[in-house]
C-alpha positions as CSV (number, residue, x, y, z in Angstrom):
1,X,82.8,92.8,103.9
2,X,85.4,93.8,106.5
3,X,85.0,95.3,109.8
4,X,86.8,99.0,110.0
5,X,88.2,101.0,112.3
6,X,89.5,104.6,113.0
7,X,92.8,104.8,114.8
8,X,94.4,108.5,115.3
9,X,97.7,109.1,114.9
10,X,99.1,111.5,117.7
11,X,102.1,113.1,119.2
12,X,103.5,116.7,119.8
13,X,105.9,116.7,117.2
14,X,107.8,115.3,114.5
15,X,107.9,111.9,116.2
16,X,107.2,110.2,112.6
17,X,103.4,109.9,112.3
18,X,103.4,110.6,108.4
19,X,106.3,108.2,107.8
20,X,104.7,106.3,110.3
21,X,101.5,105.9,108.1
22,X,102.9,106.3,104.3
23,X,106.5,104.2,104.8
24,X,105.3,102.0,107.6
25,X,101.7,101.1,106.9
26,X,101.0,101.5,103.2
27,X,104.6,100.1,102.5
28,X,105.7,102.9,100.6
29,X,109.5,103.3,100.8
30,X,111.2,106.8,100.1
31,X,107.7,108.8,100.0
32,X,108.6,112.2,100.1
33,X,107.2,112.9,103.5
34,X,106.0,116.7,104.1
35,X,104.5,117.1,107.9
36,X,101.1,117.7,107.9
37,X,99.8,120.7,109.1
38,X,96.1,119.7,109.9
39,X,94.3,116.4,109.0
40,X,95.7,113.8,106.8
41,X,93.0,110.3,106.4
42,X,94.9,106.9,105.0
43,X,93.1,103.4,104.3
44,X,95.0,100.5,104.7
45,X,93.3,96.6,105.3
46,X,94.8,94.1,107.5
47,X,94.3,90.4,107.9
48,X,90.2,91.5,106.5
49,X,90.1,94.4,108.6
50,X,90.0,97.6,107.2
51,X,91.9,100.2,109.1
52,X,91.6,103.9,108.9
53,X,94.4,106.2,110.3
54,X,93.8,109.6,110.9
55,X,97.0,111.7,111.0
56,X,96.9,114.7,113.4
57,X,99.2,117.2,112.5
58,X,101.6,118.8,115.4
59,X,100.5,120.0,118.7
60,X,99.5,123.3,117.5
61,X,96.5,121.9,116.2
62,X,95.4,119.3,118.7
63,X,93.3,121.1,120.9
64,X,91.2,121.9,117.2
65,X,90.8,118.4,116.3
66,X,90.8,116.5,119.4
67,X,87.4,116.5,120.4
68,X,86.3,115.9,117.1
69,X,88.9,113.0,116.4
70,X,88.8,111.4,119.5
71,X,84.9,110.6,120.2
72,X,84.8,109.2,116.9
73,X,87.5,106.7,116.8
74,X,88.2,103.2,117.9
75,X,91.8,103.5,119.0
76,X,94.9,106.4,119.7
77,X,98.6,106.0,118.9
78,X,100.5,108.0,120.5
79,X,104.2,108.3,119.3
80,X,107.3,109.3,121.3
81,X,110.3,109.8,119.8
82,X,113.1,107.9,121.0
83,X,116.2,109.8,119.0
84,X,115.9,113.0,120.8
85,X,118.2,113.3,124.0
86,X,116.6,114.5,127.0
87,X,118.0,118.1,128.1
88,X,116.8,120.1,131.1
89,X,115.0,122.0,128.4
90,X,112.6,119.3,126.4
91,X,112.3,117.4,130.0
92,X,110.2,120.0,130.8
93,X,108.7,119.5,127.3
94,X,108.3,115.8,128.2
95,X,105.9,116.9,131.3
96,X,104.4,119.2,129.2
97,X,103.4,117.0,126.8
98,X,102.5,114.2,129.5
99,X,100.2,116.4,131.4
100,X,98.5,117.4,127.4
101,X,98.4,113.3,127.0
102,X,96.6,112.4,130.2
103,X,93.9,115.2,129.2
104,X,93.4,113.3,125.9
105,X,93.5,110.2,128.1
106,X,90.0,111.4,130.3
107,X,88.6,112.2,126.8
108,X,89.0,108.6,125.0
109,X,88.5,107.1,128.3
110,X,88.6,103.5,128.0
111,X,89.6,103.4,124.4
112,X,92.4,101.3,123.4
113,X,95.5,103.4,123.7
114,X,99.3,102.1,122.1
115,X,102.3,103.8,122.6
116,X,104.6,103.8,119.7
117,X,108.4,104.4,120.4
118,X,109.4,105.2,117.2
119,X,112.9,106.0,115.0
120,X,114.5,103.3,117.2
121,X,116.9,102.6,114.5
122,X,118.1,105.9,115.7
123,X,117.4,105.5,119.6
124,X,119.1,107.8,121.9
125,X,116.7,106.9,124.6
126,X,115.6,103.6,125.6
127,X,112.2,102.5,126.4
128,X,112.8,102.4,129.8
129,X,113.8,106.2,129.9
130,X,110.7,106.8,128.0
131,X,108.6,104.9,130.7
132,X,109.8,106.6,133.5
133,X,109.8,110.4,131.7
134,X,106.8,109.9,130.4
135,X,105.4,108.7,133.6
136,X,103.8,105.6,131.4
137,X,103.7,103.3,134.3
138,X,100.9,105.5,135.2
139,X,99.0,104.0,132.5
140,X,99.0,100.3,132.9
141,X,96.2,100.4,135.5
142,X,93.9,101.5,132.1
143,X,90.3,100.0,132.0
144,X,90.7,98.8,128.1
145,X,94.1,97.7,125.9
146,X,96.9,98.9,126.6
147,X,100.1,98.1,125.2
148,X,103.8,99.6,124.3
149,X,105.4,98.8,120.9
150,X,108.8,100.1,119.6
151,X,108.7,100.9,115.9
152,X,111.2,102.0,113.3
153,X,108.7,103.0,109.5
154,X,112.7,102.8,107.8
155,X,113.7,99.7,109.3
156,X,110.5,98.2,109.2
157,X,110.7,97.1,112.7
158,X,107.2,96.7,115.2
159,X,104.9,97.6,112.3
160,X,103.6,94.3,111.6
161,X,103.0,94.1,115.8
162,X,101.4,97.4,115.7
163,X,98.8,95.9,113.2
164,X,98.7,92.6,114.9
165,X,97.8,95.2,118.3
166,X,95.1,96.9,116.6
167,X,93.4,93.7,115.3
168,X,93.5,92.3,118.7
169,X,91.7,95.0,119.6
170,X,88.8,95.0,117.8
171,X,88.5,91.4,118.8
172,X,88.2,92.7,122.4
């Protein structure tokens, strides 16, 4: 029998968490992809382990689900965007949406916590600009796993690392 986890899937937006999970992780190219507006729960196995995402939709929603969510899984993904170009207007989203991060940070506490930079095949920031806007540096000092991965669900690009991550993890 293989071990399972429960991982969320997380971000403010439409970062990709849906294509994320149906094009990236269950392999299945050209899904029609609709956001989710509330709670969408995937299975996929990896290398024996048996991996559960839960996929949270939009921000609206997180302060609904994210005590819920949180306690009761193993391990957060939080996805950034990398396509959207930084303006004086969604900078102040980017602290917005740090300072709503680091409060979902206190409540997983130690939990493993990956950062997925994704639709890099479309990048218009790099991963440095992320670090630093996101104030992600802030993070590495975390008690548990940490860990950064760029992604790209069309290209198929840091997928396979993000699974590889996760069943590190669980090793841990």
């Amino acid at each position: 029998m293989s071990k399972g986890i429960r991982v969320v899937l997380w971000s403010f937006g439409c970062e990709g968490k849906s294509t994320l999970l149906y094009e990236g992780f269950k392999g299945i190219k050209n899904a029609k992809i609709i956001p989710t507006i509330g709670f969408n729960e995937e299975t996929i196995n990896f290398k024996g382990l048996s991996i559960t995402f839960c996929d949270i939709g939009g921000s609206f929603k997180i302060k609904e689900f994210r005590n819920k969510f949180f306690c009761d899984c193993d391990a957060l993904i939080y996805l950034i965007d990398s396509s959207t170009i930084i303006e004086h207007k969604s900078y102040s989203d980017f602290t917005l949406n740090f300072e709503e991060l680091k409060k979902c940070i206190k409540i997983i506490d130690d939990m493993p916590l990956l950062i997925a930079i994704t639709k890099i095949d479309k990048r218009q920031l790099s991963t440095y600009d992320i670090i630093n806007n996101y104030e992600l540096d802030k993070l590495f000092n975390r008690k548990n796993k940490f860990g950064i991965i760029e992604c790209s669900s069309f290209t198929g690009q840091g997928i396979k690392e993000i699974l590889f991550w996760l069943n590190d993890v669980v090793k841990k």
